[in-house]
C-alpha positions as CSV (number, residue, x, y, z in Angstrom):
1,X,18.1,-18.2,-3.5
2,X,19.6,-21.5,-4.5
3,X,18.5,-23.2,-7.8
4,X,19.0,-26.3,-9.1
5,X,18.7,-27.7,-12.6
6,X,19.9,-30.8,-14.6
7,X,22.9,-30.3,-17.6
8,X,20.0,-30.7,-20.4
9,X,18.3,-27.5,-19.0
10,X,18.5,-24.0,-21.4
11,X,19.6,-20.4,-20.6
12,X,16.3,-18.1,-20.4
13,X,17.6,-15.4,-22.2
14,X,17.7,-17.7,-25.2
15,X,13.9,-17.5,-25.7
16,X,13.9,-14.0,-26.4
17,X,16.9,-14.4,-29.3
18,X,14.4,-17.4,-30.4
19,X,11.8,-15.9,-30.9
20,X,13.2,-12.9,-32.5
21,X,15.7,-15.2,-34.5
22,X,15.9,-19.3,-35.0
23,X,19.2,-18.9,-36.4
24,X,20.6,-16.0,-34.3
25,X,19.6,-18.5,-31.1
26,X,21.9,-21.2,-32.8
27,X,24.5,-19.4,-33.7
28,X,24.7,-18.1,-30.0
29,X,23.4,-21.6,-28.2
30,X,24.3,-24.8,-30.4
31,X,27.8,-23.0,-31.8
32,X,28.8,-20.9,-29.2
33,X,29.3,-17.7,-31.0
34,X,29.0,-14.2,-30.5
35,X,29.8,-10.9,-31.2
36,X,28.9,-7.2,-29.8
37,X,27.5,-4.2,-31.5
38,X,27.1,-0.8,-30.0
39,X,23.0,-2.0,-29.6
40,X,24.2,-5.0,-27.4
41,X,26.7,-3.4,-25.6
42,X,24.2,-0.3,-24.1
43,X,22.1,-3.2,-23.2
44,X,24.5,-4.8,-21.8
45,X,25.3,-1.5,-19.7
46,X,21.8,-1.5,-18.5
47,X,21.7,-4.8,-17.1
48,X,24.4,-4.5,-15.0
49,X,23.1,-1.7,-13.6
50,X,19.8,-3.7,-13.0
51,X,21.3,-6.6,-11.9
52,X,22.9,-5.8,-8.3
53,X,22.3,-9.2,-6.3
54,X,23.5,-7.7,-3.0
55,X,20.7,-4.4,-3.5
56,X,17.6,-5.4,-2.1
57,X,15.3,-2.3,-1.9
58,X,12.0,-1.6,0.9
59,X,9.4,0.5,-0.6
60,X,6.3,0.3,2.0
61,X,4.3,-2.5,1.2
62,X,6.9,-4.2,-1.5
63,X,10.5,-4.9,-1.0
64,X,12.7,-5.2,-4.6
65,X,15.1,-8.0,-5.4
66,X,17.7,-8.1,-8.0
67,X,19.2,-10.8,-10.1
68,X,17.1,-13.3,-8.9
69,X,17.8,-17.2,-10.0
70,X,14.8,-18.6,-11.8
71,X,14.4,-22.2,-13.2
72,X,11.3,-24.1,-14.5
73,X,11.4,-27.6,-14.3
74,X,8.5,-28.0,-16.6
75,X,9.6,-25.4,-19.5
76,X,13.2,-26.9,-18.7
77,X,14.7,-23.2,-19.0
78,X,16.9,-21.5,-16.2
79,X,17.7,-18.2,-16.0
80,X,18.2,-14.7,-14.0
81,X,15.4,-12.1,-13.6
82,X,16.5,-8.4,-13.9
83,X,14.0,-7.6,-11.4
84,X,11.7,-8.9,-8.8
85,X,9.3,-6.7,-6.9
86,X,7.5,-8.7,-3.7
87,X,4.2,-6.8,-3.4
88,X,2.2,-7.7,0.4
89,X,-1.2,-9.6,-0.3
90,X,-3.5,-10.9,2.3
91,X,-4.1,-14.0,0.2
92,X,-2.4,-15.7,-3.0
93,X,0.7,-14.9,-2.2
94,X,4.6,-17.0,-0.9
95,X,6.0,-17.1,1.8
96,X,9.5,-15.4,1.8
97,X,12.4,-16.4,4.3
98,X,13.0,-13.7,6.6
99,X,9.6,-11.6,5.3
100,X,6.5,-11.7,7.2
101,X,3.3,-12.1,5.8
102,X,3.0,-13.5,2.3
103,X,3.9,-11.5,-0.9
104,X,3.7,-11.7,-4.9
105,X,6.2,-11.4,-7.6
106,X,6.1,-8.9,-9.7
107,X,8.9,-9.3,-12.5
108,X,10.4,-6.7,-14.3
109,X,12.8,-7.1,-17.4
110,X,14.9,-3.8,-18.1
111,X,15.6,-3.4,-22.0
112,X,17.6,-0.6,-24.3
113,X,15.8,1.5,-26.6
114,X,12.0,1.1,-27.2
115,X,9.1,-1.4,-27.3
116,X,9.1,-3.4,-30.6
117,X,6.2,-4.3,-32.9
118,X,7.0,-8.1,-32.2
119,X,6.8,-10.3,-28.5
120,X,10.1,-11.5,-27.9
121,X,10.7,-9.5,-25.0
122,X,7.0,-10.4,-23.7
123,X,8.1,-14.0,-23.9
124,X,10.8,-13.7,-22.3
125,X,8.9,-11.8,-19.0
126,X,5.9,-14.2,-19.1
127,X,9.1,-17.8,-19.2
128,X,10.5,-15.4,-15.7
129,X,7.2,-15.1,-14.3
130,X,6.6,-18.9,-14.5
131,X,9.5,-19.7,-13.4
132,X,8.5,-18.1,-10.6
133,X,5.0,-19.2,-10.5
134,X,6.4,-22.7,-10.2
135,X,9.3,-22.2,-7.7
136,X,6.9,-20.0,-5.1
137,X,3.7,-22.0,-6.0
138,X,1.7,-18.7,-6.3
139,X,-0.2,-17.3,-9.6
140,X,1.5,-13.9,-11.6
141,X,-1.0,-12.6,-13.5
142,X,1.6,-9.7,-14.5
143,X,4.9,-7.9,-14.8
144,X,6.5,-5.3,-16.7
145,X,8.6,-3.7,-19.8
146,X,11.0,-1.0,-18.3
147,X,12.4,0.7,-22.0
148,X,15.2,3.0,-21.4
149,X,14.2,4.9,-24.7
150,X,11.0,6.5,-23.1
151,X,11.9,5.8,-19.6
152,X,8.5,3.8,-18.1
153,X,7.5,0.9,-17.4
154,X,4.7,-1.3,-19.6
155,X,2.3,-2.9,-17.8
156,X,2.4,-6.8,-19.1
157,X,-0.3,-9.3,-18.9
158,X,0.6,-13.0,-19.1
159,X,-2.9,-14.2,-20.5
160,X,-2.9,-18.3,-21.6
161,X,-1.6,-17.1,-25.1
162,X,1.3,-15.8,-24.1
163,X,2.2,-18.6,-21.9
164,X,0.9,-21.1,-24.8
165,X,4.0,-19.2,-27.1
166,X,6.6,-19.6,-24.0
167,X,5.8,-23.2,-23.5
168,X,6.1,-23.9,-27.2
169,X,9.3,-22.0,-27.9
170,X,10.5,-23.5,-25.1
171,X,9.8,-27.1,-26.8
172,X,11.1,-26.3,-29.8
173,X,14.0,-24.4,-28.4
174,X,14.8,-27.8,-27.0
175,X,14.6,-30.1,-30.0
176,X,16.5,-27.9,-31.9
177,X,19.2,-27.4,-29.8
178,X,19.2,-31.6,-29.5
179,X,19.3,-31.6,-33.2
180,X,22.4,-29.2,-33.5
181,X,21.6,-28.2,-36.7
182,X,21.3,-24.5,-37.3
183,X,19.2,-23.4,-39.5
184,X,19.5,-21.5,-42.9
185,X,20.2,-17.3,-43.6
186,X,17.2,-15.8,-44.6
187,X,17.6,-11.9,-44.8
188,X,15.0,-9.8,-44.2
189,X,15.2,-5.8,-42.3
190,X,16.1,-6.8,-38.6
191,X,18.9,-8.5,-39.7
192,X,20.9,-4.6,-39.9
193,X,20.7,-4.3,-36.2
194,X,21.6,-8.1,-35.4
195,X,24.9,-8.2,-33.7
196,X,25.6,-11.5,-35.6
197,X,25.4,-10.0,-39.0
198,X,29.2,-10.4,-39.7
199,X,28.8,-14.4,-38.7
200,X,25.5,-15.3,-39.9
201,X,25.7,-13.8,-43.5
202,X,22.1,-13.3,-44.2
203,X,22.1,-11.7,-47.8
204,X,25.1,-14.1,-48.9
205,X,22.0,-16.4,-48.7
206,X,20.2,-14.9,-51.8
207,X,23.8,-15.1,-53.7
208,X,23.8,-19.1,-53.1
209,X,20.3,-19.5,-54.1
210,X,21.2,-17.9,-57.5
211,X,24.3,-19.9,-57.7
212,X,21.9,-23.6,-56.9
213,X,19.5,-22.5,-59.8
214,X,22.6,-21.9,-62.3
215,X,23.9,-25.2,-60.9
216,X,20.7,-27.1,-61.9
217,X,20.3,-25.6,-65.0
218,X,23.4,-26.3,-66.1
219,X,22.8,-30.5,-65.1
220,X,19.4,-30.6,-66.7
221,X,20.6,-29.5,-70.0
């Protein structure tokens, strides 16, 4: 599948560091850094066993692609979903070249360790999923979490809030990335697991502010 997208377009993926991060997605998107941990590189084990573009799997009724292209024109994101299963439905469904009959995406975003008590990884399904709602011009109501830490699959519901957060991460994702201005450290617990730790600097943070209320003290005296 062939996608095409204009220069100003951003990477998928990012939406998930967004929303877990503002800073982490700048650091990585407007300045171009990076740096691995042992957390990032399982996950990024996992993926490339995932992501096999030349596997395409027949289970009965459903057939499973892999690294499939996505791009929404609206959300201006592009991307590449782990996994796409094409389930047979007698209505509602695309067309698929060389498939008979018409079919629904079902995506599926494989992830290291665990579900987490925030949504960044739902995000990130639900911008896939309407990426391919607007490429295929058919409705996904749903997808799934695959976790390697428990080893199932979460059933995932894209219900108008979700896409309402996608839609305005993606806006934001955009004017701050037009901006180029990364935004401040601020440390809190997640930070310990960020691979960026070593570059971003979170609790040096608390340091400056202690140094900016010594510096006005010592000018209003």
């Amino acid at each position: 599948m062939t996608i095409e997208y204009n220069e100003d377009y951003l990477m998928l993926s990012g939406i998930q560091h967004f929303r877990f991060c503002e800073r982490q997605w700048a650091l990585i998107h407007v300045e171009g850094q990076w740096n691995e941990n042992r957390l990032t590189f399982e996950g990024r084990l996992i993926h490339e066993r995932a992501d096999d573009p030349f596997r395409v799997e027949t289970l009965g009724e459903r057939f499973v692609s892999r690294s499939v292209p996505v791009v929404s024109h609206r959300l201006k994101l592009y991307g590449v979903a782990d996994v796409v299963e094409f389930i047979k439905s007698s209505e509602g469904g695309a067309r698929i070249a060389d498939r008979e009959g018409l079919w629904t995406p079902y995506p599926i975003e494989y992830k290291h360790g665990q579900p987490k008590s925030d949504d960044c990884d739902l995000i990130q399904l639900c911008a896939q999923a309407m990426c391919l709602e607007e490429m295929l011009g058919v409705k996904v109501t749903e997808g799934a979490m695959y976790y390697y830490k428990i080893r199932r699959r979460l059933k995932i519901v894209f219900d108008s809030a979700v896409r309402a957060a996608v839609a305005d991460a993606a806006e934001r994702m955009r004017l701050s990335f037009l901006s180029g201005v990364t935004p401040k450290a601020l440390y809190t617990k997640k930070c310990e697991n960020c691979s960026l730790i070593d570059i971003c600097l979170p609790k040096s943070a608390r340091g400056d502010k202690a140094v900016e209320k010594y510096m006005e003290g010592i000018f209003e005296r």
